[in-house]
Structures are given as structure tokens and as C-alpha cells.
TIPADREN-877380 format. One record per residue (C-alpha): x, y, z; residue in three letters. Coordinates in steps of 0.1 Angstrom, whole numbers, plus 5000, padded with zeros to 4 digits. Example, Ala and Ser with C-alpha at 12.3 -4.5 7.8 and 13.67 -1.06 7.14 Angstrom:
TIPADREN-877380
512349555078ala/513749895071ser/
//
This chain:
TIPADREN-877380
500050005000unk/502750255012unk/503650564988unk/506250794995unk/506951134982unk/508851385000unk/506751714985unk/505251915017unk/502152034990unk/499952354993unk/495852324999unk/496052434958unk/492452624953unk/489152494961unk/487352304929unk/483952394920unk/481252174936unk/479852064901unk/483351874893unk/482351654923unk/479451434931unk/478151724955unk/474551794956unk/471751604974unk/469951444942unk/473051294927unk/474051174962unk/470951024961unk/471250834930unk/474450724941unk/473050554970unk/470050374952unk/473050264930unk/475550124953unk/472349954973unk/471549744942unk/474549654930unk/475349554963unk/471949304962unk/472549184923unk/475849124933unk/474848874959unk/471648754946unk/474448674911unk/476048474932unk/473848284954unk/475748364986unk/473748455019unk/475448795030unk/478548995030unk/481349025049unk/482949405054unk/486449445069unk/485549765096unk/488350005107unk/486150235124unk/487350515095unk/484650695070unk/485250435043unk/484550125060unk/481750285075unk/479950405046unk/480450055030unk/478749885060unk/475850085060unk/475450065025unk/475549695026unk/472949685056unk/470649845037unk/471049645005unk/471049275024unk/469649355061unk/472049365090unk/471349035095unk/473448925063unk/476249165067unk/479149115094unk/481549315103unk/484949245112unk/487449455132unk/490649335128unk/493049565150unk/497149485149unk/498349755174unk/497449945204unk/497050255188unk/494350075168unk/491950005199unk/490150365196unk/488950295162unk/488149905168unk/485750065194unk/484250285169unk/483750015145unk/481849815169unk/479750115183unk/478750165148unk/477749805140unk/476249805169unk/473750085158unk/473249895120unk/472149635143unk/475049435122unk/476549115131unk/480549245147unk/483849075155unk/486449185164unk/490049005159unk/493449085173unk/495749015146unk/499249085168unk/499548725177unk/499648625137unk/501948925132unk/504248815157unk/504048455143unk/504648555106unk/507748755120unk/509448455139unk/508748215114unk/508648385081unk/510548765085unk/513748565104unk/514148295075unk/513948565046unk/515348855065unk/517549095041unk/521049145053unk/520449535050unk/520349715080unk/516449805088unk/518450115106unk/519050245069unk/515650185060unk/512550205087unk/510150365063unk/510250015036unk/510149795066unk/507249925081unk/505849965045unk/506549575044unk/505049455078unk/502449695067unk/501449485039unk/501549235055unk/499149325077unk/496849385053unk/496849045037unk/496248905071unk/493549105076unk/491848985046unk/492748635049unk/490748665080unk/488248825056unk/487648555032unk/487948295060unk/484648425074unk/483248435039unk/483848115029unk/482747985058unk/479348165061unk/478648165018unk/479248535016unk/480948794997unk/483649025005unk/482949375002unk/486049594995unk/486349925012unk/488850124988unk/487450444970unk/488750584939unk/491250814946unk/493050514965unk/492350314934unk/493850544911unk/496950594933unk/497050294939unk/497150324978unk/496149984987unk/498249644993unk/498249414968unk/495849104977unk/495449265010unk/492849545006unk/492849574972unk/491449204972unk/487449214972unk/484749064954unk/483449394947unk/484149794957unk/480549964961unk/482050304971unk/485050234942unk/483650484916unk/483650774944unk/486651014953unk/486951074988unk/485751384985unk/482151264971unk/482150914995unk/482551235025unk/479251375012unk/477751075011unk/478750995040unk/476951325056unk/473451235029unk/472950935047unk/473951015084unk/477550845091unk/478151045125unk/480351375124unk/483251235147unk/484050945119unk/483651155088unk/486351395103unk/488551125108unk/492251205096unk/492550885069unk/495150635075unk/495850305068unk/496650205105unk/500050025099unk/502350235121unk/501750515153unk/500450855133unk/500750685101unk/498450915082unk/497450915042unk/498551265036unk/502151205054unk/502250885030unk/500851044996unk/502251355001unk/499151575000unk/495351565011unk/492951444996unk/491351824991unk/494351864971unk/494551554954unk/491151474941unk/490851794921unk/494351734903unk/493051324895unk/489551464883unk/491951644857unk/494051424848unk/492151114850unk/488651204839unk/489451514822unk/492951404804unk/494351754813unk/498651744813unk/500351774846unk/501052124833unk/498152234829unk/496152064858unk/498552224880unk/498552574873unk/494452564867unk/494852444906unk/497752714917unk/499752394928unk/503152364925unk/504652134899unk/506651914924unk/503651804941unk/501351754903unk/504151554893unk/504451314921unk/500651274924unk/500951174887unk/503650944889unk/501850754917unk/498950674898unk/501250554863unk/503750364890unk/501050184906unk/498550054871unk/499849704878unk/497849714909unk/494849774883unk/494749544862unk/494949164861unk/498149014862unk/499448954827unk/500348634808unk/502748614775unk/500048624754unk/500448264733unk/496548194725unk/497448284687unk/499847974686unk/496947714691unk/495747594659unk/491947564652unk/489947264665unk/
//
């Protein structure tokens, strides 16, 4: 998941409310939406519920409520799956807020496999480098780590109860490709995938997520104060508006930039993240040898 970039970026200028999924009657179709994909996505399959990984953050949150509402709280369950202490506060929050979706709730502390994977995988593979020389990758690496346990856990309760993982990225993670690799970028479905963080934040006020998670600082909860911006680089007030240019828009890095007041530095890296990290996209490729087979 982890992105670095060493550019300390300016707000840039505020984007026009109209670039954005804003306003209450879009927001609205938006929900309708996401609530029936979520049920023909399950009803597709045959499978008797969901299962929605719950971090206590505005993403997660949104994406539990959503699926509540789509299947009845009695077919979704939410799973908390905390590594380290400084993760209790937002297990808590999780579980107060399946608690009032009247949602089925675990919660999982994943230290003990962490440790395990450590003695018994980290010490046999260990690189001769000294992790003095390079904290950042090595908590980028348990870190990832983390998140594939986390969704092992994940699919272990679907499997087990017939249900479906619901993914909790939203786009401007996908298009940055701020998400671990088969850890929680591996879903049978994203319902809030099409939505920048700016527009899942509005939703998140249209259908009544409480004020104390929607102002949340985002992280992904590897490390102490591990936040997004510190990872990416920027906020996400600064980043959607430069990804709704050059993503949906095709705008250069040039232009995008100045038409934000944003200094080039930080454009750049934004825009290197997302062309770094399309592998993460897209399926992983073969050589491509079907046009050797001869006709039947």
C-alpha cells in the first residue's frame, strides 16, 4: 500500500462543487445505486450475506451501512481486525457503529499472527540490510503484511458463512494505487470504488454516518500516526481535484497544476503514483500465446 513522496504540498484552490458528486439528488442516486449492486451482486451469486472488513474510518463505515441496507443487517458482518494498540480507539468505533446497524461484529486481534509470521517467516527471509538504513520500507512491508492477514481473516469468514467480501477502497485510493496488493485491494466487489473521497464524505453526511468518523484524519493504520496525507504526500482536498483532471478530464500535469495554483513538484508526484502503481489495476498479465493454438 505504502507511497512515499517527499513534497510538503499547498491546499491548491478549492474546485467547483459541480466537478464533484456534490449535491443531494445525485447523492441520492448514488446510494440507490451502490444499494442494488450490492443485492445483484449477491443475489448473482447465490451467497447468503456479505462480509465487510470495519476499521472504524469513514470508508468502511459507509460501505457497512450501505451493505445493511442492501442485504439486512442480519446478512452483513463486520469484522474489526486491529494489529496494534493504537488501533483499539477505532476498533471501538467500528463496533459502536455495528452496533447501531444492528450488524452482526467481530472483532480480531491480529498481533498474535503478526508476531508468528515475523518468527517464522521475517527471520528465514530477513534481508542482510540494516532496517536502521531503512525503517520507512520495513514498516511499509509488515504493513502489507498486515493487510493480507486481515483479509485472509476476511475470506475465511466468507467462505465459511457463503458470503461475499465487500472491498472498502474508493477511487482516489484506486487510482493511486494506495492499497496492498491481495490485502485490501482484494474484494469481490468495491461499492464506494467509483467515488473520490471527497464525494464518499458527502455521502457519508446524505445518509447520516456520524460527524466524529467523517472527520477522521485517513490512514491506513499500519504504524503510530501513520496518516494518508504524510504517505501520499498531499490531502485528499488537494489531490482529488488534480485526479478529476487528469484522469477523467485528460488534462497534462502542466496544465492541471497551474488551473489548481499547485506547484509542479507536488502534480508531478501525484501523477507518477497513479502511472507507477496501474499493475495494481489490472489483472496480472500472461505472454499472450493463444494465437499459437491451431483451430479445433
Amino acid at each position: 500500500m505504502c507511497a512515499e513522496s517527499s513534497t510538503n504540498a499547498p491546499t491548491g484552490t478549492e474546485v467547483p462543487p459541480e466537478s464533484f458528486i456534490m449535491d443531494r439528488g445525485r447523492l441520492e442516486t448514488v446510494r440507490l445505486r451502490i444499494v442494488q449492486s450490492i443485492q445483484t451482486l449477491v443475489d448473482d451469486a447465490s451467497a447468503d450475506g456479505a462480509v465487510v472488513a470495519m476499521s472504524g474510518g469513514i470508508d468502511s463505515t459507509v460501505t457497512a451501512a450501505l451493505a445493511v441496507e442492501a442485504l439486512g443487517a442480519d446478512n452483513v458482518l463486520g469484522l474489526a481486525l486491529p494489529c496494534h494498540k493504537a488501533e483499539r480507539a477505532d476498533a471501538r468505533d467500528a463496533r459502536t457503529i455495528a452496533d447501531g446497524l444492528g450488524m452482526e461484529f467481530t472483532e480480531i486481534q491480529l498481533r498474535p499472527l503478526l508476531d508468528a509470521f515475523k518468527e517464522t517467516v521475517t527471520s528465514e527471509l530477513e534481508s542482510r540490510i540494516d532496517d536502521g538504513d531503512r525503517p520507512h520500507e520495513r514498516n511499509c512491508e509488515l504493513g502489507n503484511v498486515i493487510a493480507r492477514l486481515r483479509m485472509c481473516c476476511a475470506y475465511y469468514a466468507a467462505n465459511r458463512e457463503h458470503r461475499l467480501v465487500l472491498g472498502t477502497a474508493n477511487r482516489s485510493e484506486l487510482l493511486l494505487g494506495y492499497f496492498t496488493k491481495y490485502g485490501d485491494g482484494a474484494a469481490d466487489a468495491y461499492p464506494i470504488g467509483d467515488l473520490y473521497k471527497t464525494e464518499v464524505r458527502a455521502l457519508a453526511e446524505r445518509i447520516g454516518i456520524p460527524r466524529r468518523i467523517i472527520s477522521k484524519p485517513p490512514t491506513a493504520g499500519f504504524w503510530a500516526d501513520q496518516t494518508d496525507a504524510g504517505e501520499l504526500g498531499a490531502s485528499y482536498e488537494t489531490i482529488d481535484p488534480l485526479l478529476r483532471r487528469l484522469v477523467d478530464d485528460d488534462r497534462s500535469v502542466t496544465d492541471a497544476a497551474a488551473e489548481l495554483d499547485l506547484d509542479g513538484e507536488t502534480a508531478r508526484a501525484i501523477a507518477w503514483l497513479s502511472a507507477e502503481t496501474e499493475h495494481k489495476r489490472t489483472l496480472p498479465p500472461t505472454p499472450g500465446l493463444d494465437h499459437l493454438r491451431t483451430p479445433l
